[in-house]
C-alpha positions in Angstrom: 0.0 0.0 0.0 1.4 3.1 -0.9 1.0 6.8 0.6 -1.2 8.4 -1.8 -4.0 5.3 -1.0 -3.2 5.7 2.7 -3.6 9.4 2.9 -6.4 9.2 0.5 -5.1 11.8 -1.7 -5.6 14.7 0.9 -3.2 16.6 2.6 -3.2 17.1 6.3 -1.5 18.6 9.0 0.7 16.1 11.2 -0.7 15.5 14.3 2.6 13.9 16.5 3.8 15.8 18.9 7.2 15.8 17.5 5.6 17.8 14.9 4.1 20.3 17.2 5.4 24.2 17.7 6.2 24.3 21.5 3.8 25.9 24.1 6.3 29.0 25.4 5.7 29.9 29.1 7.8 32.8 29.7 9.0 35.1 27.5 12.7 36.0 27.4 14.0 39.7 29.0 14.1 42.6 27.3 17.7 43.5 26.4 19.4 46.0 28.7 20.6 49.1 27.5 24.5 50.2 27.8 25.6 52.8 30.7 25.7 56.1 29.1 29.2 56.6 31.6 31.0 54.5 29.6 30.8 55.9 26.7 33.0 59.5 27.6 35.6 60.2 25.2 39.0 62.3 25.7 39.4 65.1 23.1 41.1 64.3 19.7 45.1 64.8 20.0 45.0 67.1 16.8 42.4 69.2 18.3 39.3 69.6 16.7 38.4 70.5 13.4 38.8 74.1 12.6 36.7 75.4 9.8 38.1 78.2 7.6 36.3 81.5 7.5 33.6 80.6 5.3 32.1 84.2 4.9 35.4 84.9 2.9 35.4 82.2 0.6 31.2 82.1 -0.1 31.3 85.8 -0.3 30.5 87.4 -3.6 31.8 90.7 -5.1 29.4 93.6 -5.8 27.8 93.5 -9.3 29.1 95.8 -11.8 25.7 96.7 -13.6 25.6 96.9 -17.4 24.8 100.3 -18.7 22.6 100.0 -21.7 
């Protein structure tokens, strides 16, 4: 006898209880957050970044208007 005349040619859902999803009691922690203290950083050895004076390089010089 083979499985399709066993089964009767319909599909269902195992039943063992190997099969079965596991009943969860309790659920797991929630994970903990890191200590803000921890994370203080000393100062960069160069120093930090010092920008150069942008008004001077984004500035633009006065338009000379065209006389018609």
């Amino acid at each position: 006898m083979g499985f399709e005349e066993r089964s009767g040619d319909r599909c269902t859902t195992p039943k063992r209880r190997e099969c079965q999803i596991p009943v969860v009691v309790v659920c797991p922690p929630p994970p903990k957050k890191k200590s803000a203290s921890g994370m203080k950083r000393d100062p960069p050895k160069n120093g930090y970044f010092q920008p150069p004076d942008l008004d001077a390089i984004f500035t633009m010089p006065p338009r000379r208007e065209a006389w018609a």
